[in-house]
N, C-alpha and C positions, 0 to 999 in steps of 0.2 A: 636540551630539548629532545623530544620524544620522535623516533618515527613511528607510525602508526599506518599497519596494513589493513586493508579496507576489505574484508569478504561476504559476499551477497549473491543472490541469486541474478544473473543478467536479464535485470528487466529494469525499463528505466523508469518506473516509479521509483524502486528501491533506490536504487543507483542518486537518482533526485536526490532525496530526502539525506540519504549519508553525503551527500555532497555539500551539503548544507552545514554539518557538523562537521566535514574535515576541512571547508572552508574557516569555519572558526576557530579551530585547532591549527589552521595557517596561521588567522591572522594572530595568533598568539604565540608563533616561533616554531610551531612543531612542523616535522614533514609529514605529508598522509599520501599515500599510496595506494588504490585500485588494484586486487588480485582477477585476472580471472580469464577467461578464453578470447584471444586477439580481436572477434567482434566488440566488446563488451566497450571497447575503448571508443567507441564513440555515444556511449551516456557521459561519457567525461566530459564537461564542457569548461569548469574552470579552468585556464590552462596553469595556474600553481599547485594543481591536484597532478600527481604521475599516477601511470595505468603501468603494468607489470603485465605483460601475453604470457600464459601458461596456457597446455593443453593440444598446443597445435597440430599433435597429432593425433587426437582422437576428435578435438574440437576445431576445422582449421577455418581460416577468414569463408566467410561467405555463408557456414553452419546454421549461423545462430536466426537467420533468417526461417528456417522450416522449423526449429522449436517454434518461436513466437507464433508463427502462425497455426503452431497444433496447440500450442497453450491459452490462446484466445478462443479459439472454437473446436473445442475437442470433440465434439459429437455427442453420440451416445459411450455406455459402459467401455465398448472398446478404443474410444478417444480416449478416455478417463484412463484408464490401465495405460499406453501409450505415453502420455503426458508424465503420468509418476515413472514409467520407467524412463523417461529422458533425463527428468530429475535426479533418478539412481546413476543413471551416465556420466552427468555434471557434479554431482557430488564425488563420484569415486575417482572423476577426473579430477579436480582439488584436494583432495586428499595425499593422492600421489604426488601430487607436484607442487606443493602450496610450500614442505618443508624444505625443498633445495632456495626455492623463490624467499624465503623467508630469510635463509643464513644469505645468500647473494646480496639481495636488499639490507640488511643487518637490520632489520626487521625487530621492532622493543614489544611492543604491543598491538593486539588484534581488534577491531572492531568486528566484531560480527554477527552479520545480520541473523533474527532468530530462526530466518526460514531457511537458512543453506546447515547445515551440519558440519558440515567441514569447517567451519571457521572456529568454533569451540573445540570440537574432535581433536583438529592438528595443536593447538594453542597448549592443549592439556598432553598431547603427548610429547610435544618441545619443553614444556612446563614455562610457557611464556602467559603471560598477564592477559587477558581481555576480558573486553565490555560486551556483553549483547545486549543488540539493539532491537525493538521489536516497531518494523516500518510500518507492518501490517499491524493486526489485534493480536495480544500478546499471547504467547502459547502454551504461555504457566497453569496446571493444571490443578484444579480442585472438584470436588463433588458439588453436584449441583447448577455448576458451571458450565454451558454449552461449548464446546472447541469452534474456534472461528469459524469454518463452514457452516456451519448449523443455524437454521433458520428459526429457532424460537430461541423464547427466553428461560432466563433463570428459576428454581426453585429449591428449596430444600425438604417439601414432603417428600413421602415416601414414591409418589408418581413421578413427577419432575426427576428426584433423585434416577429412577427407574429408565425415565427416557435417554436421561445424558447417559448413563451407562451404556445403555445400551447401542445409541446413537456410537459412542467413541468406540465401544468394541469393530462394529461396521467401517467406521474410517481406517482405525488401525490392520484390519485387515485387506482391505483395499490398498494401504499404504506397506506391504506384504514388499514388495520387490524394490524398495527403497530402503525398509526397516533390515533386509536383508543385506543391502549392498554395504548400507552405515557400521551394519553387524562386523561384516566382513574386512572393512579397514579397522575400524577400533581392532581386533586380532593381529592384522598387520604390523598396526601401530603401536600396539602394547598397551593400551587404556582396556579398562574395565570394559566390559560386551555388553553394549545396550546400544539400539539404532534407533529412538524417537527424537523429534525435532527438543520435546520439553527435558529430553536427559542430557542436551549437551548447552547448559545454559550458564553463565558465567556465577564464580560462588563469591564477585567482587563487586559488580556493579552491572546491571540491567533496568534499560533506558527504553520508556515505551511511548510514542506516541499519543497516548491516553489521557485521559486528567479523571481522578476518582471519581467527581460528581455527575461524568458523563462514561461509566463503564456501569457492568453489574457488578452484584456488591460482592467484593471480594475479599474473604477471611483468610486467607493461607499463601497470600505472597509473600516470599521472604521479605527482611526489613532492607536489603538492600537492592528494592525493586523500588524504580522511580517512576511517576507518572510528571512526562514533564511539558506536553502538550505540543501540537505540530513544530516536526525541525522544518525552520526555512531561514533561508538566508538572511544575515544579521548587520552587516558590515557593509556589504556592494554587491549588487548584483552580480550573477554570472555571466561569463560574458558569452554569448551566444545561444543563453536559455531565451526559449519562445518566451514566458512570459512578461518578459520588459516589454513585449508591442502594449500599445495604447487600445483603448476600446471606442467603439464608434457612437457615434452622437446621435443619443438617444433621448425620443422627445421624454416630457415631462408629461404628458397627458395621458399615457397608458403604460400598465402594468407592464414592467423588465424583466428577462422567465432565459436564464442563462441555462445552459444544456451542454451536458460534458459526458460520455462514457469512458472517458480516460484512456491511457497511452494502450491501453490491448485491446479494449472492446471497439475502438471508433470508426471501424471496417463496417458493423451492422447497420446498413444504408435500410433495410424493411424497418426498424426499430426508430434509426431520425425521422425517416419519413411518418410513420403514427405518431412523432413527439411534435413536428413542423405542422400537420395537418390540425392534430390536436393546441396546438398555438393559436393555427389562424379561428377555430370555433371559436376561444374561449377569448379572442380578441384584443391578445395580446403581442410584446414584442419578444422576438426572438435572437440571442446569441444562440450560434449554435458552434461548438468547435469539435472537430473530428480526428483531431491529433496526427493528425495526418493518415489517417483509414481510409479515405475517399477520393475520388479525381474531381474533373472538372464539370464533367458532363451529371453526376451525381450532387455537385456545388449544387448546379444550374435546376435541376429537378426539386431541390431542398427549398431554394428561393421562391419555385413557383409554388410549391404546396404549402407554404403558409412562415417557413424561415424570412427572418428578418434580413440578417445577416448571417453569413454560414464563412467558419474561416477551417485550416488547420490547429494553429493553437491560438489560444486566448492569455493573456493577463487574469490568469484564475482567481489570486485576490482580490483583485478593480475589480472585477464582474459580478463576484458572491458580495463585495462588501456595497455593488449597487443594486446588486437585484434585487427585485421582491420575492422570488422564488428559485429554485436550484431544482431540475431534472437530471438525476443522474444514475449511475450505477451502484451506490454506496461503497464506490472503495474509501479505503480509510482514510485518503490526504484529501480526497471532497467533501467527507464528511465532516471531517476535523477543519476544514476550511469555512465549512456551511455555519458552524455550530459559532466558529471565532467571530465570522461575520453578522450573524443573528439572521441567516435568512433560511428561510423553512423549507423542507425536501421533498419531492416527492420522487421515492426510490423504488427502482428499476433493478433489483440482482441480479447478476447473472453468474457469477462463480467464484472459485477462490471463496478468499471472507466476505463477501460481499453481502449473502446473509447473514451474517454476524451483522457487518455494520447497520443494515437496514433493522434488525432484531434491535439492535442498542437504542437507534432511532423512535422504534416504536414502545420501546419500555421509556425513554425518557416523553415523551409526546408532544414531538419536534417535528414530524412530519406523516407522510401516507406514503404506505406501500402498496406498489402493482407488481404485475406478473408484466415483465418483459416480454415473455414470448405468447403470451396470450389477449392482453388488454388491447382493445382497441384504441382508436384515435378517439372517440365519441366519449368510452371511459375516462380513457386518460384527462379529456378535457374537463371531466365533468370531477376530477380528483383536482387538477391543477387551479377551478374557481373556487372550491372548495378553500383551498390551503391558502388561496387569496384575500377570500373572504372570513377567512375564522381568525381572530387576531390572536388567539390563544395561544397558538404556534409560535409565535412569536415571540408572546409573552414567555412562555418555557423558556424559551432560548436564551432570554436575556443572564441570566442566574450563570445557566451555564459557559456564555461567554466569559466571565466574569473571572469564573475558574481559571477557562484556558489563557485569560491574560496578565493571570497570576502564577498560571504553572511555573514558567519561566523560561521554557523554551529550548531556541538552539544553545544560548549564551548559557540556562544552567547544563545542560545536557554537557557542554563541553568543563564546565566547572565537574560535573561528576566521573568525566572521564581523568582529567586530570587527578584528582583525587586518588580513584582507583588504582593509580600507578604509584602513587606513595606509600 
Protein backbone atom coordinates (compact mmCIF):
# COMPACT_ATOMS: atom_id res chain seq x y z
CA UNK A 1 0.00 0.00 0.00
CA UNK A 2 0.84 3.54 -1.06
CA UNK A 3 1.37 6.61 1.09
CA UNK A 4 0.26 9.47 -0.47
CA UNK A 5 1.15 13.30 0.44
CA UNK A 6 -1.66 15.69 0.00
CA UNK A 7 -0.47 19.28 -1.30
CA UNK A 8 -2.99 22.20 -1.75
CA UNK A 9 -3.43 25.57 -1.24
CA UNK A 10 -4.74 26.20 2.88
CA UNK A 11 -8.25 26.75 2.22
CA UNK A 12 -10.78 24.62 3.29
CA UNK A 13 -12.86 24.14 0.38
CA UNK A 14 -9.73 22.52 -1.22
CA UNK A 15 -8.71 20.76 1.84
CA UNK A 16 -12.65 19.44 1.88
CA UNK A 17 -12.84 18.09 -1.41
CA UNK A 18 -9.05 16.11 -1.16
CA UNK A 19 -10.29 14.72 1.97
CA UNK A 20 -12.84 13.18 0.35
CA UNK A 21 -10.41 11.20 -1.89
CA UNK A 22 -7.84 10.44 0.71
CA UNK A 23 -10.56 9.17 2.68
CA UNK A 24 -11.13 6.62 -0.05
CA UNK A 25 -7.57 5.88 -0.62
CA UNK A 26 -7.94 4.88 3.38
CA UNK A 27 -10.56 3.01 3.08
CA UNK A 28 -8.61 0.99 0.50
CA UNK A 29 -5.35 0.45 2.59
CA UNK A 30 -3.25 3.41 1.57
CA UNK A 31 -1.94 6.16 3.97
CA UNK A 32 -2.60 9.91 3.00
CA UNK A 33 -0.96 12.68 4.55
CA UNK A 34 -1.77 16.64 4.57
CA UNK A 35 1.45 18.82 3.62
CA UNK A 36 1.49 22.28 4.60
CA UNK A 37 1.80 25.19 7.41
CA UNK A 38 0.79 24.23 11.08
CA UNK A 39 -2.76 26.26 10.79
CA UNK A 40 -3.77 24.20 7.79
CA UNK A 41 -4.23 21.17 10.33
CA UNK A 42 -7.42 22.00 11.34
CA UNK A 43 -9.23 21.51 7.58
CA UNK A 44 -8.36 18.01 8.68
CA UNK A 45 -11.20 16.58 10.28
CA UNK A 46 -11.06 12.94 9.41
CA UNK A 47 -8.91 11.84 12.16
CA UNK A 48 -7.39 8.57 9.86
CA UNK A 49 -6.13 11.49 7.52
CA UNK A 50 -2.32 12.67 9.15
CA UNK A 51 -1.40 16.53 8.68
CA UNK A 52 2.56 16.98 8.43
CA UNK A 53 3.40 21.15 9.88
CA UNK A 54 6.11 22.56 7.51
CA UNK A 55 6.84 26.16 7.27
CA UNK A 56 6.87 27.38 10.81
CA UNK A 57 9.07 29.67 10.39
CA UNK A 58 8.15 31.74 7.83
CA UNK A 59 4.36 30.47 8.26
CA UNK A 60 4.00 29.96 12.23
CA UNK A 61 0.47 28.89 14.23
CA UNK A 62 -1.85 31.74 14.21
CA UNK A 63 -0.67 33.25 10.31
CA UNK A 64 -2.97 31.67 8.33
CA UNK A 65 -5.72 33.71 9.87
CA UNK A 66 -4.67 37.37 8.20
CA UNK A 67 -4.07 35.38 4.56
CA UNK A 68 -7.83 34.17 4.84
CA UNK A 69 -8.95 37.20 5.65
CA UNK A 70 -6.96 39.33 2.78
CA UNK A 71 -7.98 36.46 0.23
CA UNK A 72 -11.73 36.88 0.96
CA UNK A 73 -11.90 40.49 0.50
CA UNK A 74 -8.91 41.86 -1.19
CA UNK A 75 -10.10 45.16 -2.13
CA UNK A 76 -9.06 46.90 -4.96
CA UNK A 77 -5.71 46.40 -7.40
CA UNK A 78 -3.63 46.61 -4.44
CA UNK A 79 -5.55 43.81 -2.31
CA UNK A 80 -5.27 41.77 -5.63
CA UNK A 81 -1.23 42.22 -5.88
CA UNK A 82 -1.13 41.51 -1.86
CA UNK A 83 -3.06 38.37 -2.17
CA UNK A 84 -0.78 36.82 -5.25
CA UNK A 85 2.17 37.76 -3.46
CA UNK A 86 1.01 35.82 -0.32
CA UNK A 87 0.42 33.14 -2.54
CA UNK A 88 4.30 33.61 -3.82
CA UNK A 89 5.05 33.33 0.15
CA UNK A 90 3.28 29.92 0.53
CA UNK A 91 4.36 28.44 -2.44
CA UNK A 92 8.08 29.25 -2.09
CA UNK A 93 7.38 28.19 1.43
CA UNK A 94 6.59 24.45 0.24
CA UNK A 95 8.93 24.20 -2.05
CA UNK A 96 11.62 24.56 0.41
CA UNK A 97 10.38 22.39 2.74
CA UNK A 98 7.88 19.89 1.15
CA UNK A 99 11.39 17.73 0.09
CA UNK A 100 12.78 17.03 3.64
CA UNK A 101 8.79 16.40 4.78
CA UNK A 102 8.65 14.12 1.80
CA UNK A 103 11.85 11.67 2.57
CA UNK A 104 10.80 11.87 6.66
CA UNK A 105 7.31 10.82 5.79
CA UNK A 106 8.72 8.18 3.16
CA UNK A 107 6.42 9.89 1.04
CA UNK A 108 5.46 7.20 -2.64
CA UNK A 109 3.13 9.68 -4.22
CA UNK A 110 1.73 13.36 -4.42
CA UNK A 111 -1.73 14.45 -4.86
CA UNK A 112 -1.65 17.73 -5.92
CA UNK A 113 -3.90 20.29 -5.88
CA UNK A 114 -3.81 22.28 -9.41
CA UNK A 115 -3.71 25.56 -7.76
CA UNK A 116 -0.55 25.30 -5.29
CA UNK A 117 2.60 24.76 -7.81
CA UNK A 118 4.75 23.27 -5.43
CA UNK A 119 3.04 20.06 -5.36
CA UNK A 120 3.99 19.20 -9.15
CA UNK A 121 7.34 21.50 -9.03
CA UNK A 122 8.70 19.35 -5.84
CA UNK A 123 7.22 15.78 -7.16
CA UNK A 124 9.10 16.28 -10.66
CA UNK A 125 12.36 17.37 -9.02
CA UNK A 126 12.21 14.15 -6.43
CA UNK A 127 11.09 12.25 -9.73
CA UNK A 128 8.37 10.97 -7.51
CA UNK A 129 4.86 9.95 -9.25
CA UNK A 130 1.65 12.30 -8.83
CA UNK A 131 -1.86 13.01 -9.66
CA UNK A 132 -3.21 16.72 -10.05
CA UNK A 133 -6.12 17.44 -8.92
CA UNK A 134 -8.19 20.42 -10.14
CA UNK A 135 -10.86 21.28 -6.95
CA UNK A 136 -11.43 24.35 -8.49
CA UNK A 137 -12.06 24.71 -12.71
CA UNK A 138 -9.34 23.03 -14.31
CA UNK A 139 -6.36 25.21 -15.51
CA UNK A 140 -5.48 23.33 -18.72
CA UNK A 141 -5.01 25.72 -21.20
CA UNK A 142 -6.44 25.96 -24.93
CA UNK A 143 -7.35 28.88 -27.44
CA UNK A 144 -10.56 29.96 -27.29
CA UNK A 145 -11.00 28.90 -23.74
CA UNK A 146 -11.49 31.64 -20.96
CA UNK A 147 -8.97 30.82 -17.69
CA UNK A 148 -11.16 30.35 -14.61
CA UNK A 149 -11.47 33.92 -13.61
CA UNK A 150 -12.84 35.18 -16.43
CA UNK A 151 -16.39 36.17 -16.71
CA UNK A 152 -17.47 35.22 -20.20
CA UNK A 153 -17.63 32.36 -22.44
CA UNK A 154 -16.13 30.37 -25.01
CA UNK A 155 -15.42 30.95 -28.76
CA UNK A 156 -13.27 30.05 -31.43
CA UNK A 157 -13.79 33.11 -33.98
CA UNK A 158 -11.35 35.28 -34.71
CA UNK A 159 -13.04 37.85 -31.58
CA UNK A 160 -13.49 35.43 -28.90
CA UNK A 161 -10.22 33.86 -29.94
CA UNK A 162 -8.91 37.61 -29.52
CA UNK A 163 -10.56 38.37 -26.07
CA UNK A 164 -9.21 35.07 -24.31
CA UNK A 165 -5.67 36.22 -25.44
CA UNK A 166 -5.77 38.94 -24.48
CA UNK A 167 -7.80 38.51 -21.28
CA UNK A 168 -4.82 35.59 -20.20
CA UNK A 169 -2.05 37.98 -21.23
CA UNK A 170 -3.52 40.63 -18.36
CA UNK A 171 -3.87 37.74 -15.71
CA UNK A 172 -0.46 36.33 -16.35
CA UNK A 173 0.97 39.57 -15.88
CA UNK A 174 -0.72 40.49 -12.65
CA UNK A 175 0.31 36.83 -11.67
CA UNK A 176 4.04 38.59 -12.21
CA UNK A 177 5.39 38.04 -8.45
CA UNK A 178 4.17 34.43 -8.14
CA UNK A 179 5.28 33.43 -11.90
CA UNK A 180 8.48 34.94 -10.59
CA UNK A 181 8.87 33.23 -7.26
CA UNK A 182 7.77 29.37 -9.08
CA UNK A 183 10.52 30.75 -11.64
CA UNK A 184 12.92 31.00 -8.86
CA UNK A 185 12.53 27.42 -7.13
CA UNK A 186 12.24 25.42 -10.42
CA UNK A 187 16.31 26.85 -10.51
CA UNK A 188 16.88 25.92 -7.06
CA UNK A 189 15.39 22.69 -7.80
CA UNK A 190 16.77 21.76 -10.87
CA UNK A 191 13.57 21.33 -13.24
CA UNK A 192 13.15 23.07 -16.30
CA UNK A 193 12.19 27.23 -15.64
CA UNK A 194 8.64 27.90 -16.10
CA UNK A 195 6.27 29.40 -13.08
CA UNK A 196 2.59 28.99 -14.40
CA UNK A 197 -0.10 27.02 -12.44
CA UNK A 198 -0.97 25.04 -16.13
CA UNK A 199 3.14 23.98 -16.48
CA UNK A 200 3.30 22.12 -13.50
CA UNK A 201 0.51 19.47 -14.22
CA UNK A 202 0.96 15.75 -13.83
CA UNK A 203 2.02 13.77 -17.46
CA UNK A 204 0.22 10.67 -15.36
CA UNK A 205 -3.08 11.34 -14.45
CA UNK A 206 -5.25 14.67 -13.77
CA UNK A 207 -8.63 14.56 -11.83
CA UNK A 208 -11.17 17.45 -12.29
CA UNK A 209 -14.12 18.15 -10.65
CA UNK A 210 -15.88 18.70 -13.95
CA UNK A 211 -18.11 16.26 -16.16
CA UNK A 212 -17.69 17.07 -20.11
CA UNK A 213 -21.54 17.89 -20.58
CA UNK A 214 -21.28 20.53 -17.97
CA UNK A 215 -17.75 22.45 -19.08
CA UNK A 216 -16.89 24.38 -22.30
CA UNK A 217 -16.10 22.39 -25.17
CA UNK A 218 -12.83 21.32 -24.85
CA UNK A 219 -10.35 20.05 -27.90
CA UNK A 220 -6.77 19.94 -26.33
CA UNK A 221 -6.96 18.13 -22.95
CA UNK A 222 -4.52 15.49 -22.72
CA UNK A 223 -6.03 11.77 -22.96
CA UNK A 224 -5.10 11.35 -19.53
CA UNK A 225 -7.38 14.15 -18.16
CA UNK A 226 -10.38 12.83 -16.20
CA UNK A 227 -13.70 14.56 -15.65
CA UNK A 228 -14.98 12.61 -12.93
CA UNK A 229 -17.58 14.86 -11.23
CA UNK A 230 -17.75 16.29 -7.43
CA UNK A 231 -15.27 14.44 -4.86
CA UNK A 232 -17.38 13.79 -1.70
CA UNK A 233 -17.43 11.45 0.74
CA UNK A 234 -18.07 7.76 -0.23
CA UNK A 235 -17.92 5.36 2.64
CA UNK A 236 -18.72 7.53 6.14
CA UNK A 237 -18.98 10.56 6.88
CA UNK A 238 -16.31 12.69 8.42
CA UNK A 239 -16.28 12.94 11.69
CA UNK A 240 -16.75 16.37 12.70
CA UNK A 241 -17.56 17.87 9.19
CA UNK A 242 -20.43 20.53 9.61
CA UNK A 243 -22.29 18.93 7.20
CA UNK A 244 -23.79 15.70 8.86
CA UNK A 245 -26.20 18.47 10.97
CA UNK A 246 -29.94 17.82 9.83
CA UNK A 247 -31.99 20.64 8.07
CA UNK A 248 -34.80 22.29 9.72
CA UNK A 249 -38.47 21.58 9.09
CA UNK A 250 -39.78 23.10 6.27
CA UNK A 251 -43.28 23.68 5.37
CA UNK A 252 -44.53 22.23 2.17
CA UNK A 253 -46.54 25.17 1.08
CA UNK A 254 -43.83 27.53 0.04
CA UNK A 255 -41.01 27.83 -2.20
CA UNK A 256 -37.28 26.48 -0.32
CA UNK A 257 -34.40 29.14 -1.69
CA UNK A 258 -31.00 27.72 0.34
CA UNK A 259 -28.24 30.48 0.39
CA UNK A 260 -24.55 29.59 0.76
CA UNK A 261 -21.42 32.07 -0.11
CA UNK A 262 -19.06 29.35 0.96
CA UNK A 263 -16.17 28.95 3.43
CA UNK A 264 -14.31 32.62 2.37
CA UNK A 265 -17.08 34.82 1.23
CA UNK A 266 -19.65 34.23 4.40
CA UNK A 267 -18.39 37.32 6.43
CA UNK A 268 -20.36 39.71 3.67
CA UNK A 269 -23.41 40.50 6.16
CA UNK A 270 -24.58 43.77 3.36
CA UNK A 271 -24.74 40.92 0.54
CA UNK A 272 -27.21 38.17 3.06
CA UNK A 273 -28.92 40.85 4.07
CA UNK A 274 -30.11 41.99 0.02
CA UNK A 275 -30.46 38.07 -0.33
CA UNK A 276 -32.73 37.65 3.31
CA UNK A 277 -34.68 40.93 2.20
CA UNK A 278 -34.89 39.83 -1.17
CA UNK A 279 -36.45 36.29 0.14
CA UNK A 280 -38.95 37.79 2.30
CA UNK A 281 -40.48 40.00 -1.28
CA UNK A 282 -40.61 37.17 -3.28
CA UNK A 283 -42.21 35.12 -0.38
CA UNK A 284 -40.38 32.54 0.10
CA UNK A 285 -38.31 30.29 2.63
CA UNK A 286 -34.91 30.79 3.54
CA UNK A 287 -31.86 28.57 4.60
CA UNK A 288 -29.29 30.78 4.85
CA UNK A 289 -25.59 29.43 6.12
CA UNK A 290 -22.65 31.64 6.85
CA UNK A 291 -19.89 29.25 7.30
CA UNK A 292 -19.22 30.70 10.10
CA UNK A 293 -18.46 34.55 8.69
CA UNK A 294 -21.11 36.16 11.08
CA UNK A 295 -21.93 36.48 15.04
CA UNK A 296 -25.01 36.39 16.68
CA UNK A 297 -26.16 39.79 16.69
CA UNK A 298 -25.85 39.70 12.56
CA UNK A 299 -27.89 35.94 13.09
CA UNK A 300 -30.58 38.04 14.65
CA UNK A 301 -30.70 41.03 11.92
CA UNK A 302 -30.84 38.13 8.97
CA UNK A 303 -33.90 36.57 10.84
CA UNK A 304 -35.60 39.86 11.11
CA UNK A 305 -35.07 40.88 7.35
CA UNK A 306 -36.72 38.13 5.83
CA UNK A 307 -34.19 34.76 6.75
CA UNK A 308 -36.02 31.93 7.58
CA UNK A 309 -33.44 30.27 9.22
CA UNK A 310 -29.85 31.41 9.40
CA UNK A 311 -27.17 28.98 10.67
CA UNK A 312 -23.25 28.64 10.49
CA UNK A 313 -23.08 25.56 8.28
CA UNK A 314 -25.64 23.52 6.67
CA UNK A 315 -25.95 19.91 5.25
CA UNK A 316 -25.02 21.37 1.78
CA UNK A 317 -26.42 18.20 -0.17
CA UNK A 318 -29.92 17.84 2.05
CA UNK A 319 -30.40 21.44 1.24
CA UNK A 320 -29.69 21.77 -2.73
CA UNK A 321 -31.19 18.11 -3.14
CA UNK A 322 -34.60 20.01 -1.23
CA UNK A 323 -34.57 23.23 -2.49
CA UNK A 324 -36.09 24.77 -5.20
CA UNK A 325 -33.50 27.26 -5.85
CA UNK A 326 -29.64 27.82 -4.81
CA UNK A 327 -28.33 31.67 -4.14
CA UNK A 328 -24.77 31.49 -4.15
CA UNK A 329 -21.38 32.51 -5.08
CA UNK A 330 -20.69 29.98 -7.97
CA UNK A 331 -17.68 28.38 -6.36
CA UNK A 332 -17.28 25.15 -7.99
CA UNK A 333 -18.29 22.50 -5.12
CA UNK A 334 -21.92 24.59 -5.08
CA UNK A 335 -22.19 24.61 -8.32
CA UNK A 336 -21.31 21.02 -9.05
CA UNK A 337 -23.66 20.35 -6.03
CA UNK A 338 -26.47 22.47 -7.63
CA UNK A 339 -26.25 20.86 -10.97
CA UNK A 340 -26.02 16.92 -9.23
CA UNK A 341 -29.16 18.02 -7.40
CA UNK A 342 -31.13 19.60 -10.40
CA UNK A 343 -31.86 22.68 -8.52
CA UNK A 344 -31.43 25.95 -10.47
CA UNK A 345 -28.83 29.08 -9.44
CA UNK A 346 -29.04 32.20 -9.10
CA UNK A 347 -25.33 33.32 -9.07
CA UNK A 348 -23.59 36.00 -7.23
CA UNK A 349 -19.35 36.03 -8.22
CA UNK A 350 -17.33 37.52 -6.42
CA UNK A 351 -13.67 36.07 -7.14
CA UNK A 352 -11.37 33.46 -7.60
CA UNK A 353 -13.23 31.34 -10.45
CA UNK A 354 -16.29 32.19 -9.48
CA UNK A 355 -16.88 33.86 -12.80
CA UNK A 356 -15.92 30.96 -14.59
CA UNK A 357 -18.45 29.03 -12.70
CA UNK A 358 -21.29 31.48 -13.06
CA UNK A 359 -19.92 31.80 -17.10
CA UNK A 360 -20.26 27.76 -17.33
CA UNK A 361 -23.79 28.19 -15.62
CA UNK A 362 -24.94 30.53 -18.01
CA UNK A 363 -23.63 28.72 -21.33
CA UNK A 364 -25.34 25.65 -19.98
CA UNK A 365 -28.99 27.68 -19.00
CA UNK A 366 -29.14 26.43 -15.63
CA UNK A 367 -29.54 29.47 -13.90
CA UNK A 368 -29.33 33.84 -13.66
CA UNK A 369 -26.58 35.74 -12.90
CA UNK A 370 -26.32 39.20 -10.78
CA UNK A 371 -23.76 41.52 -9.81
CA UNK A 372 -23.09 40.97 -5.96
CA UNK A 373 -22.05 44.10 -5.37
CA UNK A 374 -24.57 46.03 -7.13
CA UNK A 375 -27.98 44.33 -7.38
CA UNK A 376 -30.41 45.08 -5.07
CA UNK A 377 -32.83 43.24 -2.94
CA UNK A 378 -35.96 44.33 -5.22
CA UNK A 379 -33.61 42.78 -8.20
CA UNK A 380 -32.52 40.08 -6.67
CA UNK A 381 -36.02 39.12 -5.85
CA UNK A 382 -37.42 39.81 -8.94
CA UNK A 383 -34.23 37.17 -10.63
CA UNK A 384 -35.10 34.54 -7.82
CA UNK A 385 -39.44 34.38 -9.09
CA UNK A 386 -38.06 34.31 -12.07
CA UNK A 387 -35.83 31.09 -11.73
CA UNK A 388 -38.94 29.87 -9.89
CA UNK A 389 -41.27 30.35 -12.08
CA UNK A 390 -39.44 29.19 -15.51
CA UNK A 391 -39.44 25.32 -15.40
CA UNK A 392 -36.83 25.31 -18.12
CA UNK A 393 -34.05 25.67 -15.72
CA UNK A 394 -34.78 22.81 -14.57
CA UNK A 395 -35.47 20.93 -17.27
CA UNK A 396 -31.56 21.78 -18.55
CA UNK A 397 -30.51 20.39 -15.40
CA UNK A 398 -31.92 17.20 -15.48
CA UNK A 399 -29.56 15.85 -18.58
CA UNK A 400 -26.86 17.23 -16.95
CA UNK A 401 -27.43 15.56 -13.50
CA UNK A 402 -27.42 12.65 -15.34
CA UNK A 403 -23.83 12.98 -16.38
CA UNK A 404 -22.55 13.89 -13.06
CA UNK A 405 -24.05 10.54 -11.54
CA UNK A 406 -22.38 8.67 -14.14
CA UNK A 407 -19.00 10.45 -13.79
CA UNK A 408 -18.27 8.37 -11.17
CA UNK A 409 -16.94 10.34 -8.65
CA UNK A 410 -14.69 10.00 -5.50
CA UNK A 411 -14.72 6.11 -5.90
CA UNK A 412 -13.35 6.50 -9.68
CA UNK A 413 -11.17 9.32 -8.89
CA UNK A 414 -9.43 7.10 -6.45
CA UNK A 415 -9.53 4.10 -9.05
CA UNK A 416 -7.43 6.69 -11.37
CA UNK A 417 -5.16 7.45 -8.77
CA UNK A 418 -4.37 4.01 -7.90
CA UNK A 419 -3.71 3.32 -11.41
CA UNK A 420 -1.39 6.08 -12.01
CA UNK A 421 1.03 4.50 -9.58
CA UNK A 422 1.24 1.31 -11.64
Amino acid sequence: MAHFGVVAPAFLSHFTTLSALAGALVDRGHKVTFIHRPDAAMFVHDPRIGFHAVGTATHPPGSLAASMRLAANPGGPLGVSRVIRDMARSTTMLCETLPAAVERLRIDALLADQMEAAGGLVAEALGLPFVSIACALPVNREPGIPLPVMPFGPGTDAKSLKIVEESTRVYDWMMGPHRRAVEAQARRLGVPVRGMLHEFLSPRAQISQTVEAFEFPRRALPPHFHHVGPLRPVARPMTGRPDTRTLPAIAADRPFVFASLGTMQGGRFGLFLRIARACREAGVQLLLAHCGGLGKRQEAVLLKSGATWVTDFAPQQAALARADAVISHAGWNTVMDAVAAQTPMLALPIAFDHPGGAARMRHAGVGIQASARFTGAGRLARHLVRLLDDPTFAQRLQPLADKVAQAGGTARAADIVEAALK
